[in-house]
C-alpha positions in Angstrom: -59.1 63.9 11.2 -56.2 61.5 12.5 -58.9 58.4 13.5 -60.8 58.8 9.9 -57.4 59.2 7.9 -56.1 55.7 9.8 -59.1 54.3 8.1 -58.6 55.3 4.9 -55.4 54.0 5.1 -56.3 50.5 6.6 -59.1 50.1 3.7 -56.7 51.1 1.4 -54.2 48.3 2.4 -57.2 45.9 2.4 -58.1 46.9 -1.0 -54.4 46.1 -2.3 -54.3 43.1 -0.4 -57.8 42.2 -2.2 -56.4 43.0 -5.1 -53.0 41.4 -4.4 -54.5 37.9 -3.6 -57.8 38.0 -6.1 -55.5 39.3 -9.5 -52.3 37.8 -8.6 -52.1 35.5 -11.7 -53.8 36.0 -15.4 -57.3 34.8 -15.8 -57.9 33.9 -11.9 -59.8 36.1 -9.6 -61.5 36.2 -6.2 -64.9 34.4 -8.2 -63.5 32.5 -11.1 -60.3 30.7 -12.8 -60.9 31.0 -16.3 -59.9 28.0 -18.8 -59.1 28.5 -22.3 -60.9 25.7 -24.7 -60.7 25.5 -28.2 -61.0 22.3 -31.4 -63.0 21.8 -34.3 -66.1 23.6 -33.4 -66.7 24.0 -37.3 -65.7 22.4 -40.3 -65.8 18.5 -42.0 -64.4 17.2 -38.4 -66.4 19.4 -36.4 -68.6 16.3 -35.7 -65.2 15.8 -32.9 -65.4 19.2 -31.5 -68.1 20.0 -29.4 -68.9 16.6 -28.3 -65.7 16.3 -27.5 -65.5 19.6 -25.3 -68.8 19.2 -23.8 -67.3 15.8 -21.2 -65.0 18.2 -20.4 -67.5 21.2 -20.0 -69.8 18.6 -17.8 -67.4 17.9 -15.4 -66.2 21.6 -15.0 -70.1 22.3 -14.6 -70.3 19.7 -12.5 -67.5 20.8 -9.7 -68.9 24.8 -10.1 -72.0 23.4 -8.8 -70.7 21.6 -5.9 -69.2 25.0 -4.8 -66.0 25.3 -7.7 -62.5 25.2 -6.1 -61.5 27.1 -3.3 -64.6 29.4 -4.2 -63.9 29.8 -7.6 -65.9 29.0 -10.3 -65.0 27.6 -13.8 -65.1 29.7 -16.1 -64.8 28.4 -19.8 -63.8 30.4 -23.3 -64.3 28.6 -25.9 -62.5 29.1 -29.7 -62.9 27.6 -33.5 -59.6 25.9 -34.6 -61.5 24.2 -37.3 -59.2 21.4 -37.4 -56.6 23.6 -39.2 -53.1 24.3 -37.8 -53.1 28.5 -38.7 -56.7 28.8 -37.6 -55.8 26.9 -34.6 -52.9 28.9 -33.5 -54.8 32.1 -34.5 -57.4 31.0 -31.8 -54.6 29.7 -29.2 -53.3 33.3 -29.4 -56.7 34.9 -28.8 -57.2 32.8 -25.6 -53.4 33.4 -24.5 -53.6 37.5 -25.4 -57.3 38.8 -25.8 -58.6 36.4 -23.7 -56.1 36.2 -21.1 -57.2 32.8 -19.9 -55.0 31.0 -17.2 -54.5 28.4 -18.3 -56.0 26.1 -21.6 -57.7 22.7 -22.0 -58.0 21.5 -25.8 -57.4 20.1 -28.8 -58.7 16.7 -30.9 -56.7 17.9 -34.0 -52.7 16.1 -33.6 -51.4 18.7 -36.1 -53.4 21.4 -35.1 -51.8 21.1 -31.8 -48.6 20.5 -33.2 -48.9 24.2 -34.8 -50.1 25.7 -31.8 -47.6 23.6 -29.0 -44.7 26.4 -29.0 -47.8 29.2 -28.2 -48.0 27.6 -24.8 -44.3 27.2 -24.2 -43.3 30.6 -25.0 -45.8 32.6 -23.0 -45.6 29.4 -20.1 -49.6 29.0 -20.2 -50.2 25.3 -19.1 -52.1 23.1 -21.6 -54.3 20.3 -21.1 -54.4 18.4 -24.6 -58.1 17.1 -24.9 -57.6 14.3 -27.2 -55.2 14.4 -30.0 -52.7 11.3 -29.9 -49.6 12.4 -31.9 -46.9 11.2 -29.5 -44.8 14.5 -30.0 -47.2 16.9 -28.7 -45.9 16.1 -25.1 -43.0 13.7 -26.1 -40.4 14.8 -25.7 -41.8 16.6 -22.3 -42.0 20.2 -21.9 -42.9 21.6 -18.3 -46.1 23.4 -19.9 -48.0 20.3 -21.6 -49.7 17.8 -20.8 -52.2 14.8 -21.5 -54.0 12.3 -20.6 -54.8 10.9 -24.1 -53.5 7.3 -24.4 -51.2 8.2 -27.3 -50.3 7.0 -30.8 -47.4 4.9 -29.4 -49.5 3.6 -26.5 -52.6 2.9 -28.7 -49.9 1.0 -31.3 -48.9 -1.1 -28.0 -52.5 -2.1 -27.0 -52.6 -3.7 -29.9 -49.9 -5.3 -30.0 -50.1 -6.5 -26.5 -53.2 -8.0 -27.4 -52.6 -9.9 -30.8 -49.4 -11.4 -29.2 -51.3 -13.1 -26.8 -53.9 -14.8 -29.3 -52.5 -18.4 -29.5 -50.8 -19.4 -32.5 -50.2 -16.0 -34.5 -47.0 -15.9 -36.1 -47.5 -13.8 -39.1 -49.3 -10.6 -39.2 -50.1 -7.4 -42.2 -51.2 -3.7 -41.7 -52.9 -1.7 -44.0 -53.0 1.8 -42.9 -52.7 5.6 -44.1 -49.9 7.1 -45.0 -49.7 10.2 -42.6 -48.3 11.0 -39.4 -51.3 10.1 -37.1 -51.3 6.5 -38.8 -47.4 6.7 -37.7 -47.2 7.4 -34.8 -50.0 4.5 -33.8 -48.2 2.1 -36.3 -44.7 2.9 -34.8 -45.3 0.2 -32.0 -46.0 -2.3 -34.2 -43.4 -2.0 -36.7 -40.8 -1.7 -33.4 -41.7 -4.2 -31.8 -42.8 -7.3 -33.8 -39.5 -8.9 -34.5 -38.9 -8.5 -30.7 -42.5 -10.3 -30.0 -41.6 -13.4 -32.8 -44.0 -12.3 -35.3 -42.8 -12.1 -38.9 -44.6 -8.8 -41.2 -45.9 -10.6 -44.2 -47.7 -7.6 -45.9 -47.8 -4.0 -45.1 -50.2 -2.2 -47.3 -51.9 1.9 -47.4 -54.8 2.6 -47.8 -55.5 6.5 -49.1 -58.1 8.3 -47.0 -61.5 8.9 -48.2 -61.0 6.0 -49.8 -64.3 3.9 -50.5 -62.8 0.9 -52.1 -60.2 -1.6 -50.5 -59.6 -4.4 -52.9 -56.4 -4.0 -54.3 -55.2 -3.9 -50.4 -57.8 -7.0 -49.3 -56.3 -9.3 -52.2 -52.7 -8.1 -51.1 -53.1 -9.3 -47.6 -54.8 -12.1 -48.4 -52.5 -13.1 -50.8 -50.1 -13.1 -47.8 -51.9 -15.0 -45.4 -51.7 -13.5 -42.3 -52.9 -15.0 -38.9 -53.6 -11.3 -38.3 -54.3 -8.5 -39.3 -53.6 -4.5 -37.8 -56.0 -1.9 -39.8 -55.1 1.7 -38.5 -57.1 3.5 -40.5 -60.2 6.4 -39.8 -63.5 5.2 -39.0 -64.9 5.3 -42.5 -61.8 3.6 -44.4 -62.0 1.0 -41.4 -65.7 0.4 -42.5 -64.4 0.4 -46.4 -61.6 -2.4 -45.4 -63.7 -4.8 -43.2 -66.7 -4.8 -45.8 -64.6 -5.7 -48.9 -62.6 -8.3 -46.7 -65.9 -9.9 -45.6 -66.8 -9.8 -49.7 -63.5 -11.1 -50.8 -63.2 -13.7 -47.9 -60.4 -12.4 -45.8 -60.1 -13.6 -42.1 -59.3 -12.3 -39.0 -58.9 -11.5 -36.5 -58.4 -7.9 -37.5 -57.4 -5.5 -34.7 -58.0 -1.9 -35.1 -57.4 1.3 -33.1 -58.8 3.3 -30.7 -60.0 5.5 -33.4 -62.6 2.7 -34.2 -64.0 2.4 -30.5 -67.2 3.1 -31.3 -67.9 -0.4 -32.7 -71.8 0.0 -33.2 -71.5 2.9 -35.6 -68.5 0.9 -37.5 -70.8 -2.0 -38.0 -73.4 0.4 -39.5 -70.7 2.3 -41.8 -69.2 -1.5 -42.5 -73.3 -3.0 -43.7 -74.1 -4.9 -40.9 -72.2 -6.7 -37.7 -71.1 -9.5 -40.0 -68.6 -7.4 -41.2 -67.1 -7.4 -37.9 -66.7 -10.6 -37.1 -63.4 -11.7 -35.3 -62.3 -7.9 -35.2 -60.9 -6.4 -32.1 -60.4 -2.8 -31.5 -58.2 -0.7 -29.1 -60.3 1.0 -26.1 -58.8 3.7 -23.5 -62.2 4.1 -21.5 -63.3 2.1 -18.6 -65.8 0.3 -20.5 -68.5 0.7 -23.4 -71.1 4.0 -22.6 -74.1 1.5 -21.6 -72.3 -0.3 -19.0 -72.0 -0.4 -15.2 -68.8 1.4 -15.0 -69.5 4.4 -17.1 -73.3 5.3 -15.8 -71.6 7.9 -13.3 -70.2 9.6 -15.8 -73.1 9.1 -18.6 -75.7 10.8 -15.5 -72.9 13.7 -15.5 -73.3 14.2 -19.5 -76.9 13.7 -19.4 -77.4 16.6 -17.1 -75.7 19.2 -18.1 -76.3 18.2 -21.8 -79.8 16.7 -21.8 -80.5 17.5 -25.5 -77.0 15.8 -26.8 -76.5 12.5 -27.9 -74.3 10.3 -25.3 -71.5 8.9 -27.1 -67.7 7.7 -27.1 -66.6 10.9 -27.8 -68.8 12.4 -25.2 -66.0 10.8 -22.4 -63.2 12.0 -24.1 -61.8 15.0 -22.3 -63.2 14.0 -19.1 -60.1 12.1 -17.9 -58.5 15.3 -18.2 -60.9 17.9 -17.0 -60.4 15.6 -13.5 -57.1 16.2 -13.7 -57.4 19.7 -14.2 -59.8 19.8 -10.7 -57.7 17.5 -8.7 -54.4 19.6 -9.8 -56.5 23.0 -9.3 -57.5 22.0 -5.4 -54.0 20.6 -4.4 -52.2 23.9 -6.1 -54.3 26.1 -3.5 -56.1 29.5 -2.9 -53.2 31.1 -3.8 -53.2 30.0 -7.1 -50.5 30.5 -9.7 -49.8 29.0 -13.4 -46.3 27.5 -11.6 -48.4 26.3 -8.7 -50.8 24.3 -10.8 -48.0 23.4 -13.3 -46.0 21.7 -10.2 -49.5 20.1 -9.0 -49.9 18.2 -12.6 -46.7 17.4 -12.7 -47.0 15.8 -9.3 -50.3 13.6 -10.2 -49.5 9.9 -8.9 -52.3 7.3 -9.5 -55.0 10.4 -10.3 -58.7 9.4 -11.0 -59.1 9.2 -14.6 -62.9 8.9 -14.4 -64.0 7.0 -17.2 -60.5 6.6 -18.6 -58.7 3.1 -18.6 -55.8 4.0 -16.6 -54.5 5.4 -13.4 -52.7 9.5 -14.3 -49.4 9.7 -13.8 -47.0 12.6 -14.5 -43.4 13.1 -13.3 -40.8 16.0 -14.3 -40.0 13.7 -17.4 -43.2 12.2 -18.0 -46.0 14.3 -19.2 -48.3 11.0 -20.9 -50.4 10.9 -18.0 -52.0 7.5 -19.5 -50.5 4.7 -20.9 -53.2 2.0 -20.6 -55.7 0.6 -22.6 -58.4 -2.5 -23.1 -59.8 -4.2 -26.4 -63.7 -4.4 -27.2 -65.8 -6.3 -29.5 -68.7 -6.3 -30.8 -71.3 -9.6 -29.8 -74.6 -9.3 -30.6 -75.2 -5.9 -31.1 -73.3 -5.0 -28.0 -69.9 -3.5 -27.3 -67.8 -6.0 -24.5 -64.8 -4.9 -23.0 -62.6 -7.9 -23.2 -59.5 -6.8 -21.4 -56.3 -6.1 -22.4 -55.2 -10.0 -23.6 -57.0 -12.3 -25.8 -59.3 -14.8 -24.0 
């Protein structure tokens, strides 16, 4: 009896250390870490949510294939904010409570977020923001979130950087919304241009879902700019640049990163002409068709074969690398503090098809700063750098 009770005891301690080591920490087990996702999966602006997610989705799909990390597999939970701060928090709850995720990548909606930010904080679940901009959903920083979406602020100074170094502009306009998101990527400009020698000779709003823009075309033109900022949603951008084109308004007119996709503005706009002489703000490596962004195109393509590849479809990739990279140096023995001290360690991280290197620190949690500006030339998006050539 002694030999077959030492047994029982010694599988016994094996099974609590088992136990011990695979259920230490919420959502992670000997097989899988599972990761909270959630954004506009229905709705008008659901057209951002699942193309959004999927980059993510393809690069999480990508690592569980190539073994996962230390063992574990990615697992992903996915949840309907619809673009509306109570659902969203409603659905950041389930995730944190029901779901019992460890830790969360998501978000394209800046207020949604901004509802939901204090979920994470108070219950110290680490979040990953996927792609909404509004500066004060990790300024200023909080040990819990994170992103690496170039953000209003840094979007606002991409511009800027870029129309101060086209020769012989002195006076510039904005037209823009009048909300926060428009804000917060206006900020920069509105800080900054006295500092820079440029003198604001018209600053004009445009309401959105607006489909006419000549009361705001004849302002600025009226003015005379030597350019022109237009931080405005895709559709309103398409509105402006027609009816500047019909009332003879020049550039150059420099837009945001919100416009990136130049190809389907020229189509919303009624033809490339519209276009002409307008830059727009860029926080990926280059346009989806070239050189530098076929690696991460092939990774789409496969795990998403019947989707469309697009700009939004590179999104959240920057930060599902992030994610990995902090995931494998935080160890087997993983923990929410572990991997929250990993992030906030990332120096120089591999954004993937991001424009930038990720950088976090303990009062830094805008992992990317950096941006480019494209064009459109002949029917084909150029990445022209960062300053005017």
């Amino acid at each position: 009896m002694k030999p077959r009770f030492r047994l029982s005891v010694a599988l016994a301690a094996i099974g609590v250390a088992l136990a011990t080591s695979a259920g230490a920490e919420t959502g992670v087990t000997q097989d899988t870490i599972r990761l909270g996702m959630f954004g506009p999966l229905t709705g008008p602006v659901s057209i951002y949510g699942y193309p959004i997610n999927n980059g993510a989705i393809a690069i999480y799909k990508e690592i569980n294939e190539q073994g996962g990390i230390h063992g574990r597999k990615i697992e992903i939970v996915h949840e309907d904010g619809g673009c509306d701060p109570a659902k969203t928090r409603a659905a950041v709850k389930k995730l944190i409570h029901s779901e019992e995720v460890f830790a969360v990548h998501g978000g394209s909606c800046s207020a949604a977020v901004v509802a939901a930010r204090d979920e994470f904080i108070e219950n110290k679940v680490p979040l990953m923001v996927m792609a909404a901009t509004l500066d004060k959903i990790s300024a200023p920083p909080n040990r819990y979130v994170f992103t690496t979406t170039l953000p209003g602020s840094g979007d606002g100074q991409v511009m800027m950087t870029f129309v101060k170094s086209i020769p012989g502009v002195k006076k510039i306009a904005i037209v823009k919304h009048a909300n926060e998101w428009a804000n917060a990527k206006a900020g920069a400009i509105y800080e900054t241009h006295k500092s820079m020698g440029l003198e604001m000779v018209a600053d004009v709003t445009l309401e959105s879902k607006a489909n006419d823009a000549t009361s705001q075309v004849l302002q600025i033109k009226q003015a005379n700019p030597d350019a022109t900022f237009f931080v405005l949603y895709p559709g309103e951008s398409a509105v402006f640049l027609r009816d500047s084109q019909k009332y003879g308004l020049s550039g150059p007119f420099i837009g945001t990163t919100a416009v990136m996709d130049l190809t389907d503005l020229a189509k919303r706009a009624g033809s490339e002409a519209a276009l002409k002489d307008t830059y727009v703000g860029a926080f990926l490596i280059g346009p989806i068709d070239s050189p530098e962004m076929k690696k991460y195109a092939d990774i789409y393509r496969k795990h998403f074969p019947d989707v469309k590849v697009q700009s939004l479809s590179f999104y959240g990739m920057s930060g599902a690398l992030t994610v990995v990279d902090a995931l494998r140096r935080a160890g087997p023995d993983l923990t929410r503090e572990k991997y929250v001290d990993a992030l906030q360690a990332t120096k120089d991280g591999d954004a993937g098809p991001g424009y930038c290197k990720v950088n976090f620190g303990p009062d830094r949690r805008q992992g990317c700063l950096d941006g480019t500006i494209w064009a459109l030339r002949d029917g084909k998006i150029v990445n022209l750098g960062p300053t005017y050539k």
